[in-house]
C-alpha positions, -999 to +999 in steps of 0.1 A: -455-531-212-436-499-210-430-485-182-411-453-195-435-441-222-422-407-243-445-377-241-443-353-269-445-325-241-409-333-244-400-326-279-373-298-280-381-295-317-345-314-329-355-344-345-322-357-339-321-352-301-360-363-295-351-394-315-320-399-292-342-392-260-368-415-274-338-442-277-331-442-241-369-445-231-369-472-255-334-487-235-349-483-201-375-504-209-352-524-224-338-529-190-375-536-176-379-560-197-349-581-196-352-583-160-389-596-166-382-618-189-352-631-180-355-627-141-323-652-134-303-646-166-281-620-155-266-616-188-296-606-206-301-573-177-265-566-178-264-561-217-296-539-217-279-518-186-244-513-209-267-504-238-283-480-219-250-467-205-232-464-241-262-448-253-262-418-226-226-409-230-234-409-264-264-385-267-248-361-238-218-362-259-238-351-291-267-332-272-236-306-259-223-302-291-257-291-305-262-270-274-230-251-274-234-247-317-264-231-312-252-215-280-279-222-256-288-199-236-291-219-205-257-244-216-245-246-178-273-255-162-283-282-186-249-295-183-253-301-154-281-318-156-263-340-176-238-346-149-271-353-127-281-378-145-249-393-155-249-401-117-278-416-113-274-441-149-243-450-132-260-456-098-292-475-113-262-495-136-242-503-101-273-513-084-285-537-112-255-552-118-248-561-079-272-592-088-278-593-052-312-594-072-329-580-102-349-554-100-371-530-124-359-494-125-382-480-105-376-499-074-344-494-070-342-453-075-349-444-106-363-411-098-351-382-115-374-361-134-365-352-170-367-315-181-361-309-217-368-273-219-368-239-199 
């Protein structure tokens, strides 16, 4: 079951970053699932979480470069988005990976609400 399912209302019309924003839905379910699956293997949840980590850093890396080549308009304030949600990957990935006790995303604060486009 996914619990993060991609809406094409999100497309920014760059195949290459709507395949990279469909990879991180893809790696929060990821997470979802591990966690269901796997609900005392804490190795299984902790690999999805770095995946999901690498993979951000990764597409905000190459998502700024496309931005600032094309020289977005609105370059700041998507940038900081990025340092929004930075945050909160890092806060869902601390939260997980206490292993107090596993838990899907969206009990433990995944809450932020993508915006794609102006």
């Amino acid at each position: 079951m996914a619990y993060f399912v991609w809406d094409s209302a999100l497309e920014t019309g760059c195949e290459a970053l709507d395949s990279q924003h469909k990879r991180l839905f893809d790696l929060a379910n990821g997470i979802e699932l591990a966690i269901e699956q796997h609900p005392e293997d804490s190795e299984a949840a902790a690999n999805a979480v770095s995946g999901l980590i690498d993979h951000v850093v990764e597409h905000f890396q190459n998502e700024e470069a496309i931005i600032a080549e094309y020289q977005y308009p609105d370059a700041e304030r998507h940038k900081a988005l990025h340092v929004q949600l930075g945050a909160e990957t890092m806060t869902i990935a601390a939260r997980c990976m206490s292993r107090s006790s596993w838990r899907r995303l969206s009990a433990i604060g995944c809450t932020t609400t993508f915006e794609f486009r102006t």
